[in-house]
TORSETOR-50682 format. One record per residue (C-alpha): z, x, y. Coordinates in pm, whole numbers. Each point is the difference from the previous one (the first is absolute). Last residue first. Layout:
<pts>
PT        Z        X        Y
PT        Z        X        Y
...
</pts>
This chain:
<pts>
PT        Z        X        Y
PT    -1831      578     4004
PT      -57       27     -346
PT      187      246     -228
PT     -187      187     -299
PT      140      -60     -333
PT      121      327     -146
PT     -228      105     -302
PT      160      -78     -343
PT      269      148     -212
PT        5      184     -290
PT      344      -47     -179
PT      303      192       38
PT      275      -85     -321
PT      331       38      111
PT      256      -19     -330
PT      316     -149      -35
PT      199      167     -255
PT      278     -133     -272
PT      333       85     -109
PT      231      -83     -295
PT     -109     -295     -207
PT     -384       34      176
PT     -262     -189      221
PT     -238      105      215
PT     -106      -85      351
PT     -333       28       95
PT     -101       91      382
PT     -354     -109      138
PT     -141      200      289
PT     -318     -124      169
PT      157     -246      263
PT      333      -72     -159
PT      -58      -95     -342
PT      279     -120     -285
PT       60       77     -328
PT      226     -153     -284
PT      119      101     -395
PT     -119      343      -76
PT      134      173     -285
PT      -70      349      -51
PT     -343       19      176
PT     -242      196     -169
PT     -342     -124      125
PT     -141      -95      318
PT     -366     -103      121
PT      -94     -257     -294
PT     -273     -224       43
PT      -30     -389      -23
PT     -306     -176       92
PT      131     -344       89
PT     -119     -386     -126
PT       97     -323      262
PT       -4     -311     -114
PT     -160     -306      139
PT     -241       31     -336
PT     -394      -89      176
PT      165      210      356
PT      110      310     -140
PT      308      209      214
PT      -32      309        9
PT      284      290      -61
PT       -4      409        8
PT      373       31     -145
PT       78      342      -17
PT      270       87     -289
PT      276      245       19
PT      139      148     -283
PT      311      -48     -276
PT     -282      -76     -234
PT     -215      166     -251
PT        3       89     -386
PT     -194     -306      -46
PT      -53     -332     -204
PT      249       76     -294
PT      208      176      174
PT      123     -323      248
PT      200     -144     -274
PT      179      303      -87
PT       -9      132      342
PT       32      379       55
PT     -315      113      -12
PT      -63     -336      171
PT      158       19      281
PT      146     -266      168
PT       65      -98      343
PT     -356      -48      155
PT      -29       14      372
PT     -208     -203      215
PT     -292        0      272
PT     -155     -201      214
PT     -295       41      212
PT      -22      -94      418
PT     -156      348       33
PT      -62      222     -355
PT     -319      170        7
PT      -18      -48      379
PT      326      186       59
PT      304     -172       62
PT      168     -167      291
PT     -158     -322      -70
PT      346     -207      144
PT       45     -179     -336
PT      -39      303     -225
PT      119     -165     -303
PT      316       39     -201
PT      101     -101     -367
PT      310      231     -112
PT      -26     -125     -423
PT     -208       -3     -256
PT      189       29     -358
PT     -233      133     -195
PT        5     -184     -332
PT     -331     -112      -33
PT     -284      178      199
PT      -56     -206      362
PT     -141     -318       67
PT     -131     -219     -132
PT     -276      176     -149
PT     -361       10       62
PT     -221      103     -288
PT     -283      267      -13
PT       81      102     -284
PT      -11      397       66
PT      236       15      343
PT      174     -328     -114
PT      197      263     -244
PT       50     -174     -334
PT      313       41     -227
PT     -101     -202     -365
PT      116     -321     -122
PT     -279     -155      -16
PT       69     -261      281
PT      -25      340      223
PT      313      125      101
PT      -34      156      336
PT        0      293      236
PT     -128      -40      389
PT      247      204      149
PT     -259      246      184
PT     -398      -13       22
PT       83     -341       53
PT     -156     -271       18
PT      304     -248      -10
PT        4     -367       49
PT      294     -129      223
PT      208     -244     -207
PT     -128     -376     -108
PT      146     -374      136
PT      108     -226     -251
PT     -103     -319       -9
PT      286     -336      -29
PT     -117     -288      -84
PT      256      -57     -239
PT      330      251      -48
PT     -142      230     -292
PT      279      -69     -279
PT      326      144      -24
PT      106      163     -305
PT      138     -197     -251
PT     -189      123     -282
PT       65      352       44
PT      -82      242     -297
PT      171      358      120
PT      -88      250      264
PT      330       25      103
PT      104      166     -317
PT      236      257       99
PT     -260      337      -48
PT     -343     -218       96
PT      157      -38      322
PT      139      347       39
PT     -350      115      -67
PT      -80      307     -215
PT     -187     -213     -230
PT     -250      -89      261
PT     -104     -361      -16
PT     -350       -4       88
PT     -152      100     -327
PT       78     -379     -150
PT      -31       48     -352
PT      195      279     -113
PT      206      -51      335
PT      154     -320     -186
PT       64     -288      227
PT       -9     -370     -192
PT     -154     -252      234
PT      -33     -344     -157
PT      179     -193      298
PT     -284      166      257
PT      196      150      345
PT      145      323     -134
PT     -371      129       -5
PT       -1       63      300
PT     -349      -50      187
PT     -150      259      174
PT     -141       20      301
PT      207      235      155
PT      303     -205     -145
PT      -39     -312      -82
PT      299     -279     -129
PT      287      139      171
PT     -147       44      225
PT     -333     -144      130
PT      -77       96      409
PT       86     -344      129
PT     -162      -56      355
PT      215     -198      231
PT      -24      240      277
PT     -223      346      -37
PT      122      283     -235
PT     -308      241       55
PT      135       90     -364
PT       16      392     -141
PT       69        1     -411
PT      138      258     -239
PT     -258      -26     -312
PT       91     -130     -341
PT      156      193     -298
PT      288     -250      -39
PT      359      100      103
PT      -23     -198      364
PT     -192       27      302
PT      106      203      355
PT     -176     -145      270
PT     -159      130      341
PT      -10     -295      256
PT     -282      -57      343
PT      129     -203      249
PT     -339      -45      206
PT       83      126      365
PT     -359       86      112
PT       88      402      -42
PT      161      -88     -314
PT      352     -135      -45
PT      275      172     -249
PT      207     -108     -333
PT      192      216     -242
PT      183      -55     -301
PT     -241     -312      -56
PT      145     -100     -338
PT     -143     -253     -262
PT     -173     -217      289
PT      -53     -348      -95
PT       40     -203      314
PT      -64       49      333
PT      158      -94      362
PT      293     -179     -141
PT      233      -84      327
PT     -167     -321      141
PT      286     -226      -41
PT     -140     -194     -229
PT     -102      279     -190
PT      345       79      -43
PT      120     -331      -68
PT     -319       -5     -262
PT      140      323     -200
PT      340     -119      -27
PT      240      372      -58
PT      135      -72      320
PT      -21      204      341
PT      336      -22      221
PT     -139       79      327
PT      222      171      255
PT     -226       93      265
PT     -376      -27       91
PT     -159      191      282
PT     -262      205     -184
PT     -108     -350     -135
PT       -8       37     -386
PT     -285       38     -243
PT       46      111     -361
PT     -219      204     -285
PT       58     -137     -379
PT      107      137     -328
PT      380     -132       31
PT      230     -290      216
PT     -199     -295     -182
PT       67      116     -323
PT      -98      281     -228
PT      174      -38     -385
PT      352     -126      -37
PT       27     -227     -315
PT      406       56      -47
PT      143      248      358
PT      298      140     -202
PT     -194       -4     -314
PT      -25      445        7
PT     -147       -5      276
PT     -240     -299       17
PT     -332      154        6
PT     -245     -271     -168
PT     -356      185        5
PT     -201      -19      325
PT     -172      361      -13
PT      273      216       41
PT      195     -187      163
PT      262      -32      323
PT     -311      -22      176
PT      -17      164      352
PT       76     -175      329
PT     -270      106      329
PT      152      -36      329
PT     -299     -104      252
PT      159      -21      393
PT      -99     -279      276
PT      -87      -18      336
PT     -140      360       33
PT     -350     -144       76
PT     -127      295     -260
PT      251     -135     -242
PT      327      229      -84
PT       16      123     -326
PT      282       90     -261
PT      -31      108     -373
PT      358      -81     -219
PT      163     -296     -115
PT      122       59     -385
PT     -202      228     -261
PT      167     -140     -362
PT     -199      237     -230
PT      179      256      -36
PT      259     -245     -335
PT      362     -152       58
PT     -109     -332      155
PT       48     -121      377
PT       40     -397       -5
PT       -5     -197      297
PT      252      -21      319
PT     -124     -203      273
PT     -155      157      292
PT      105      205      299
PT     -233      -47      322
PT      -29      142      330
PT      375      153       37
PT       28      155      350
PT      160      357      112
PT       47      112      342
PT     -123      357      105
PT      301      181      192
PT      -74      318      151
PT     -385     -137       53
PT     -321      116     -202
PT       48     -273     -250
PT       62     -271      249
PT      -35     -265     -297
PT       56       96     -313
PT      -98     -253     -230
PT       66     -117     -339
PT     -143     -139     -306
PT      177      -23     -341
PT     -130     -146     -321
PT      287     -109     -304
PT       77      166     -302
PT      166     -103     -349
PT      169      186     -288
PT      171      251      214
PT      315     -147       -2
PT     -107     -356       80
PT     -207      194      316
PT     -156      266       80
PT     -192       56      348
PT     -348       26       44
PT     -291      133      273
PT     -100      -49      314
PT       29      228      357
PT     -181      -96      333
PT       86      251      284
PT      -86     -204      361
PT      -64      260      279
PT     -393      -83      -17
PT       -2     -169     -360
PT       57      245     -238
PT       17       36     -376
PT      220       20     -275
PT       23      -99     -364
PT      134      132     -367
PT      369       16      141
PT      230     -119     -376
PT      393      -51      157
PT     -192     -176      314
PT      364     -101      182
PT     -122       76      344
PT      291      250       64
PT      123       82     -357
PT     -298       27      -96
PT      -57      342      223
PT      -68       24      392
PT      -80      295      202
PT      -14      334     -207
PT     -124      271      137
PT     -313      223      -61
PT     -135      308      179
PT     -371      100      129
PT       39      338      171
PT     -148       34      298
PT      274      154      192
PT      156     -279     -161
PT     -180     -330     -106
PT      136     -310      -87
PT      -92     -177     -346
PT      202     -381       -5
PT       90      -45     -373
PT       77     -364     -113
PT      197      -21     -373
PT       10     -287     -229
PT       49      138     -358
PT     -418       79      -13
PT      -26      199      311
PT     -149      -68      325
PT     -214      194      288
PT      -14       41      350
PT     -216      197      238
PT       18       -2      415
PT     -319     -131      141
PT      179     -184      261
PT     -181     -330       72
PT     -171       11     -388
PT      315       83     -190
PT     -130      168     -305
PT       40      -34     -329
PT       68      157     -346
PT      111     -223     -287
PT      176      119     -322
PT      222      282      -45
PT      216       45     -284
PT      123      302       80
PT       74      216      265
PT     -277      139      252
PT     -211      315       60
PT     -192       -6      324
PT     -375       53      118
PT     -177      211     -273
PT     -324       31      106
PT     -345      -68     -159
PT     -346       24      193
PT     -309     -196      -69
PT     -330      168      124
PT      -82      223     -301
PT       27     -338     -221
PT      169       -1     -322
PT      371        5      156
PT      288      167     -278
PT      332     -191       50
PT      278      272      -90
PT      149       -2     -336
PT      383      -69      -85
PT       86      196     -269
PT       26     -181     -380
PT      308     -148      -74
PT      229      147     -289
PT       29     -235     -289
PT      314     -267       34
PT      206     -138     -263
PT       90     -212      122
PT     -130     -298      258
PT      213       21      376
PT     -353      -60      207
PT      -76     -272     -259
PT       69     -347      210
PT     -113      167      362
PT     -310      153     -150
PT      -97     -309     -168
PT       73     -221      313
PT     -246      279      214
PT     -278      -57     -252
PT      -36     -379       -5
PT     -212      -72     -244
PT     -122      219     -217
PT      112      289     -220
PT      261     -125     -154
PT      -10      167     -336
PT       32      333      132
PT      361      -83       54
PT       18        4     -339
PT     -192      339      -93
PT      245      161      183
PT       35      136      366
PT     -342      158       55
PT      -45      -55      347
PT      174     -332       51
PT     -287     -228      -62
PT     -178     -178      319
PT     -226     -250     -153
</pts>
């Protein structure tokens, strides 16, 4: 869901999924058209205030902030760690550590634990036809020489030549801070056979894909295999069935709370409370609805299924195809539903009639936000620094926009904003629902965001060179001290 701005009408095709692996595959497509200016975020509330804080290079990814210190860092795509030191002032980036230190060759994840730097991601293999997972850890970041430890490597398994192959990316460390969340992508679009070009015969998602893991933020050196009950043996699978959580992040009350990019089909973009051993339905639902793919007699034409956009990459190459050997339901297992939307904001849908719907007018709930979006840079205000209006509330940043979106256009000419997440949890569904409103617009290309006290930062990310931005938020009253 993160197009190259307007780079050919192929690379528009792969609109979904993971947005920062299609930028880094088609950066070099010809011909080109010329790019569009970059456009400063524009705030839609008198009391929100927009800076720009730094310009950086490309590619970046994750922004975050060493909590003992408070100095800034952030990551890049093609492995590299940027420590921001200030001058006279003067924010500045330098480079600390590339791939060819921790040996992450594709950096989608990073985040700290006191002076511990966590980083995940994928490294090629078989030529490039194969990948495996990579953790690490920095330990003694802030020191002269911070010592590097290998938490887990897995087994190689099958990359495959399409976007939609998303590899280990979101990080989170649990409230207790005894253990750290890394979320791994699907390498599908929607759990069709990927298997690159027959080097990898059969390959759909396997045990090592679509899922959130657990891991002791102690553990070293585990070799994790592609054997689904070993590694719930072992206590690593936190949940199940999760397309591709680019971003993960714990509430107020320390619920893990996930923000997922969804495949080619018109549904919605969902938001989990991922909680352990639940199974949230991919490959075979996706924001509560079923695909298709799964039924023997299926035969995809968008003439008579609505929700299969024409402009998709999927529906391009055939992967939504007749599929009698795709894998059945595995028994008694019940999926667990996405965060119910009531808007005003992101709340688009495809009704079962075929037509766009706004929630706003039907009065329907959906799960979660408008298809094709791409949500991504999921924070909360964890210490309620913020303003009544928005204290202890979430908030997260949509990638795409739709104007610009094949896929996307057909719900809304928005995106590429910031969305407040007002959410309440509903006793009779154990769910929770959230009000979502938008308070920024006209990002370039936002990917991650963090808060410090009532200032959140978003990072951006671009083939040649990207800006963080300061964004000043309404705070609350000081708290009075006791005696």
């Amino acid at each position: 869901m993160n197009p190259k701005i307007q780079i050919l009408a192929l690379f528009t095709l792969f609109v979904l999924l993971n947005p920062l692996l299609s930028l880094a595959q088609n950066e070099n497509s010809k011909p080109r058209r010329q790019v569009p200016p970059k456009t400063i975020p524009n705030p839609l509330r008198d009391d929100i205030k927009v800076e720009k804080y730094l310009s950086i290079g490309p590619k970046a990814v994750r922004l975050l902030q060493h909590s003992k210190t408070g100095v800034f860092y952030y990551t890049d795509f093609d492995g590299g760690v940027y420590r921001i030191d200030h001058h006279s002032d003067k924010p500045e980036s330098k480079l600390i550590f590339s791939a060819s230190d921790h040996g992450i060759t594709r950096l989608q994840g990073a985040v700290f634990l006191n002076d511990q730097l966590f980083l995940c991601g994928n490294i090629s293999v078989n030529n490039g036809k194969g990948t495996k997972g990579r953790m690490v850890r920095y330990d003694g970041i802030s020191s002269a020489k911070p010592i590097l430890n290998v938490v887990f490597n897995t087994v190689e398994y099958g990359t495959n030549a399409t976007t939609f192959d998303h590899g280990w990316n979101a990080l989170e460390i649990s409230k207790d801070g005894k253990y750290i969340y890394a979320n791994t992508g699907a390498r599908t679009d929607h759990g069709e056979v990927q298997d690159n070009r027959g080097a990898y015969p059969n390959a759909r998602d396997n045990a090592l894909t679509a899922k959130i893991f657990r891991f002791p933020v102690d553990a070293l050196n585990l070799e994790l295999t592609d054997d689904l009950n070993e590694l719930k043996l072992k206590g690593y699978i936190y949940a199940e069935g999760i397309r591709n959580a680019y971003d993960i992040a714990l509430d107020p009350s320390g619920n893990l709370f996930a923000v997922v990019n969804s495949s080619d089909y018109d549904h919605n973009e969902d938001m989990f409370w991922v909680r352990e051993g639940r199974h949230y339905g991919f490959p075979w639902v996706m924001s509560g609805i079923e695909n298709p793919q799964q039924y023997p007699d299926w035969q995809p034409n968008p003439d008579t299924d609505p929700f299969i956009p024409r402009s998709a990459h999927a529906w391009a190459v055939k992967y939504f195809r007749n599929d009698p050997d795709f894998p059945k339901i595995p028994e008694g297992v019940k999926f667990s539903p996405g965060v119910q939307n009531l808007g005003p904001d992101a709340n688009e849908y495809r009704g079962h009639s075929g037509k766009i719907l706004d929630g706003d007018n039907t009065g329907v709930t959906t799960s979660t936000f408008t298809p094709h979006s791409s949500p991504l840079g999921l924070v909360f205000d964890t210490k309620h620094a913020l303003a009544s209006d928005f204290k202890g509330d979430g908030f997260v940043l949509r990638n795409s926009l739709g104007s610009r979106s094949s896929m996307m256009k057909a719900f809304t000419d928005q995106g590429r904003d910031l969305l407040h997440l007002k959410m309440f949890y509903d006793q009779g569904s154990d769910n929770y629902f959230v009000k979502t409103t938008k308070i920024i617009d006209s990002f370039n290309n936002p990917t991650d965001a963090i808060l410090v006290k009532n200032t959140m930062y978003v990072i951006e990310y671009d083939a040649v060179e990207a800006s963080i931005w300061k964004i000043t938020l309404p705070k609350g009253p000081k708290k009075l001290k006791r005696n």
